[in-house]
C-alpha positions as CSV (number, residue, x, y, z in Angstrom):
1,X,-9.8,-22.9,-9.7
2,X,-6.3,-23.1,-8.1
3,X,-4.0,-25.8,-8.7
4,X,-2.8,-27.5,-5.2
5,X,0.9,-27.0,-7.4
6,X,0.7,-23.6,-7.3
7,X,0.4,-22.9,-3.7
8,X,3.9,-24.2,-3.9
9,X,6.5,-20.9,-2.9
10,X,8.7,-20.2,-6.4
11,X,10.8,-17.7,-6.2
12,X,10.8,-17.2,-9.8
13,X,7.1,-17.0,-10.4
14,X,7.1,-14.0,-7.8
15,X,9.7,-12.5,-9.1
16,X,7.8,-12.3,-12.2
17,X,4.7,-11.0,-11.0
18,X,6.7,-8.3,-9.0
19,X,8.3,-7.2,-12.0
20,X,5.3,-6.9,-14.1
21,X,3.8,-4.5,-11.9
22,X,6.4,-2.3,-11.7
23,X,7.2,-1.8,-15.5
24,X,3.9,-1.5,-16.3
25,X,2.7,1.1,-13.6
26,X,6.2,3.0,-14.4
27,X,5.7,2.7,-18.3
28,X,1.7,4.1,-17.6
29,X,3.2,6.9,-15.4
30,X,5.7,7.6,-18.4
31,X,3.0,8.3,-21.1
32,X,1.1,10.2,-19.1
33,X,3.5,13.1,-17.7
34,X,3.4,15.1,-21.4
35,X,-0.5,15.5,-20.7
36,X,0.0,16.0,-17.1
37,X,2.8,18.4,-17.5
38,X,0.5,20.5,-20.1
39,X,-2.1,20.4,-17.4
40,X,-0.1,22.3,-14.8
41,X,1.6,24.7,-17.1
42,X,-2.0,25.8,-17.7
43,X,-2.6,26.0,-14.5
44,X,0.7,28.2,-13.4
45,X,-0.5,30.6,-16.3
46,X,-4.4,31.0,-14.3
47,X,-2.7,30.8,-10.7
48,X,-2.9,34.4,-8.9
49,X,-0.3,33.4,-5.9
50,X,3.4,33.9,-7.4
51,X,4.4,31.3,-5.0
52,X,1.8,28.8,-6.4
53,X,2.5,30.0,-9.9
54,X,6.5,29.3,-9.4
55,X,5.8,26.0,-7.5
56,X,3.5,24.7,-10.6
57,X,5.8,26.1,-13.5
58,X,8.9,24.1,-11.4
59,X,6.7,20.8,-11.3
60,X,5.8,21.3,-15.2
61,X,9.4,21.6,-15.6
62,X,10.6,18.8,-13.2
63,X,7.6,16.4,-14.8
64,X,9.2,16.4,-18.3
65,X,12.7,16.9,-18.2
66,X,13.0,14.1,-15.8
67,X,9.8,11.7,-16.9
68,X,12.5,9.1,-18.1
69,X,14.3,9.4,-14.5
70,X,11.1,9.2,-13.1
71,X,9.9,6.0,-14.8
72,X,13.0,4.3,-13.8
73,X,12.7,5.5,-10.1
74,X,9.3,4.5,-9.9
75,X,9.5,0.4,-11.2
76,X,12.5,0.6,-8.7
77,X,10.4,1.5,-5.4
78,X,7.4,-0.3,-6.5
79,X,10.1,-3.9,-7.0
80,X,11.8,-2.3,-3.3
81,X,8.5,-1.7,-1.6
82,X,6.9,-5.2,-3.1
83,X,9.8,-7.0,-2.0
84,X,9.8,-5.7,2.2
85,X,6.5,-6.4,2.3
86,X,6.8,-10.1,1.4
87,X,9.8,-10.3,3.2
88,X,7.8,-9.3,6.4
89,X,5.2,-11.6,5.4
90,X,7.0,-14.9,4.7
91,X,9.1,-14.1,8.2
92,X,7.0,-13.4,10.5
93,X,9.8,-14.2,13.4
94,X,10.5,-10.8,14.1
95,X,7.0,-9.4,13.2
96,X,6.4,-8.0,17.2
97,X,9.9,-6.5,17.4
98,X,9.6,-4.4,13.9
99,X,6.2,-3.3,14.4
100,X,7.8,-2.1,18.1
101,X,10.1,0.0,16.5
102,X,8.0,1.4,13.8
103,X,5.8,2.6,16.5
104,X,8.6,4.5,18.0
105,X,9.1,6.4,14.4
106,X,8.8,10.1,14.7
107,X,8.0,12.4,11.1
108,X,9.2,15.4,10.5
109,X,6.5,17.9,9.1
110,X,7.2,18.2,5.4
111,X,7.2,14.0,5.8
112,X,4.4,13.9,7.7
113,X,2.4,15.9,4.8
114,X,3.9,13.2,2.2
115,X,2.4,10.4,4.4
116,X,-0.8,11.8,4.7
117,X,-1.2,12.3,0.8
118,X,0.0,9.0,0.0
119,X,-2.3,7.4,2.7
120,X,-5.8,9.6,1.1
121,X,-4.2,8.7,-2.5
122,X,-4.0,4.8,-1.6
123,X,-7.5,5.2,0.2
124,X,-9.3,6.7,-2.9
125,X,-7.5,4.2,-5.5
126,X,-8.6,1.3,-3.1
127,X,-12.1,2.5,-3.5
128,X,-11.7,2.3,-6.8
129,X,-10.2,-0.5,-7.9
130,X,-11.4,-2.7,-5.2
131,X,-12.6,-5.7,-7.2
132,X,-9.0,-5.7,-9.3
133,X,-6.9,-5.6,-6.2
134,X,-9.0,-8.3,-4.5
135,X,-8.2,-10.7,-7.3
136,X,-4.6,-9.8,-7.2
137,X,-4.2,-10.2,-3.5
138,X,-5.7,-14.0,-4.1
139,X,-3.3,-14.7,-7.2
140,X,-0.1,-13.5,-4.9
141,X,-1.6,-15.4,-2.1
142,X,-1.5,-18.6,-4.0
143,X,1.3,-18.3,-5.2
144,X,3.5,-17.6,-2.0
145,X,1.7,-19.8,0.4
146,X,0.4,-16.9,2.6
147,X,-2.6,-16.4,3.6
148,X,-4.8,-13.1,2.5
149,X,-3.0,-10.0,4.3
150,X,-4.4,-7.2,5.6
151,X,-3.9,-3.8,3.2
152,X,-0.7,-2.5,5.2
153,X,1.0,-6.0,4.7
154,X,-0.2,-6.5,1.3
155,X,2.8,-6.2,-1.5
156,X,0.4,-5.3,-3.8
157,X,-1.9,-3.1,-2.0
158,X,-2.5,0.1,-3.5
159,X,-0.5,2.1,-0.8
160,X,2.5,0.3,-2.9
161,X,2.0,2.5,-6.3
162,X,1.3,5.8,-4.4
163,X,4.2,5.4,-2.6
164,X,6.8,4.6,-5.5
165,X,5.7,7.7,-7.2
166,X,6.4,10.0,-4.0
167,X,9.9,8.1,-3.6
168,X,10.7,8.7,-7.7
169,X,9.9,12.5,-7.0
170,X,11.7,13.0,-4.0
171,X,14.5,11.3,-5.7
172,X,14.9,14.6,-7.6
173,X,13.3,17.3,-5.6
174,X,14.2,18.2,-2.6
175,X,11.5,21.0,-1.7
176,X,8.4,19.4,0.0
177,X,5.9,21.8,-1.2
178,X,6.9,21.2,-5.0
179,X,7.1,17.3,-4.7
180,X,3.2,17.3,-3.4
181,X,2.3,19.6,-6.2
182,X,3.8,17.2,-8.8
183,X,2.7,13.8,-6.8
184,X,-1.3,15.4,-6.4
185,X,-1.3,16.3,-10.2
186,X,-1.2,12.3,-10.8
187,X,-4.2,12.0,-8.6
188,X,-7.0,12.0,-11.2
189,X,-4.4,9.8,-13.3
190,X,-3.8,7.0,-10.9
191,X,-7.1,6.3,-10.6
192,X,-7.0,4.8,-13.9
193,X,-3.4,4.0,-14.2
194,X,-3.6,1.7,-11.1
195,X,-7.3,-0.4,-11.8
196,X,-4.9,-0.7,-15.6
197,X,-2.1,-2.1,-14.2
198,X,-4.4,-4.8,-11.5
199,X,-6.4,-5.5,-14.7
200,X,-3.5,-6.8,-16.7
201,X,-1.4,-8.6,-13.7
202,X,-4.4,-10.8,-13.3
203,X,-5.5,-11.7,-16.5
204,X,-1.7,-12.4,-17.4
205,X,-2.1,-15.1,-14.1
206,X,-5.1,-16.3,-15.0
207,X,-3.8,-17.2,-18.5
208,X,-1.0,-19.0,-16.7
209,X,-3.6,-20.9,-14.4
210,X,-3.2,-18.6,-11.6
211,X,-7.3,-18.3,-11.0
212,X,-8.9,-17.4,-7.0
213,X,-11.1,-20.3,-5.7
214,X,-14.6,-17.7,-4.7
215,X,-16.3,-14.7,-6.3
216,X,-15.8,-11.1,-5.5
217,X,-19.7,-9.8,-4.3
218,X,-19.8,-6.2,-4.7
219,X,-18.3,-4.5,-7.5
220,X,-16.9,-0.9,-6.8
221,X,-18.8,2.1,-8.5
222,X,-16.2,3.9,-10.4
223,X,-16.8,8.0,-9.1
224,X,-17.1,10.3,-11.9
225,X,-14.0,11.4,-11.4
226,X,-12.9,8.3,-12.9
């Protein structure tokens, strides 16, 4: 159960929590380029388009020579990313004016193909790591004072990790085409990097007392992708 204490806004707690998440999903994404760079080597060497082959061999290439850069770009959006969504939350003075002027936002095609990726990425790790990110949401809702947000406020929605990877790639390619090659090859990968990462942010706050009040009902069924 929840301590009336802990609904209490600390800085530093939150702080904590955002940090967690981000070196762990940008330590996961680390150890996993070798085997994902492997993966679309093979692929470049099967592909029959010299276009595609070209695009995959540069993604291979981009994938380990900057997998360092990448972790560090990654842990940086996700802490960037966590932070303007609880920023939004906690003030919600200017909420009607922001969402005003996101609404007027116009995207470019190449971004608009980012978008829709990271949107059907978030979607599809939502499904399946439902029960994780539920639990989270409650933890970081106890802990700020707010109450449960909906996914597109939610600092730790799942829309949070597919969008730090797209930012660390863009950071160091600048064709379109060849940053949705390299952010779709973590596809299969997220879907267990992501439930990971919930999994061990919540039982580090549970071992600190940071439990949810009701049960979860309704379990996701992992796909066999997964």
């Amino acid at each position: 159960m929840t301590s009336g204490s802990l609904s209490i806004f600390d800085p530093t707690r939150v702080d904590g929590i955002r940090n967690q998440l981000a070196e762990d999903f940008a330590q996961r994404i680390f150890d996993a380029i070798p085997d994902i760079s492997d993966c679309v080597e093979f692929e470049a060497e099967a592909c029959d388009s010299q276009r595609g082959k070209r695009q995959l061999e540069r993604a291979s290439q981009l994938l380990y020579a900057r997998r360092r850069d990448l972790q560090a770009k990654a842990a940086g959006a996700v802490v960037r990313i966590f932070d303007e969504k609880l920023s939004y939350l906690l003030d919600g003075a200017n909420r009607t004016a922001r969402l005003t002027l996101d609404g007027m936002t116009l995207l470019a095609d190449e971004r608009l193909d980012e978008e829709i990726a990271i949107n059907h990425c978030s979607r599809r790790l939502k499904e399946q790591c439902e029960y994780e990110l539920w639990g989270l949401t409650q933890r970081v809702a106890t802990v700020t004072g707010i109450k449960h947000p909906a996914d597109n406020e939610n600092p730790v929605f799942s829309r949070t990790f597919a969008q730090a990877l797209m930012e660390a790639i863009g950071a160091f390619e600048t064709d379109g085409g060849i940053r949705l090659v390299v952010f779709k090859t973590f596809g299969p990968v997220l879907l267990d990097i992501v439930p990971a990462v919930y999994a061990t942010a919540n039982a580090s706050l549970k071992a600190r007392g940071i439990d949810v009040d009701r049960d979860y009902y309704g379990r996701p069924v992992p796909t066999p992708e997964r």
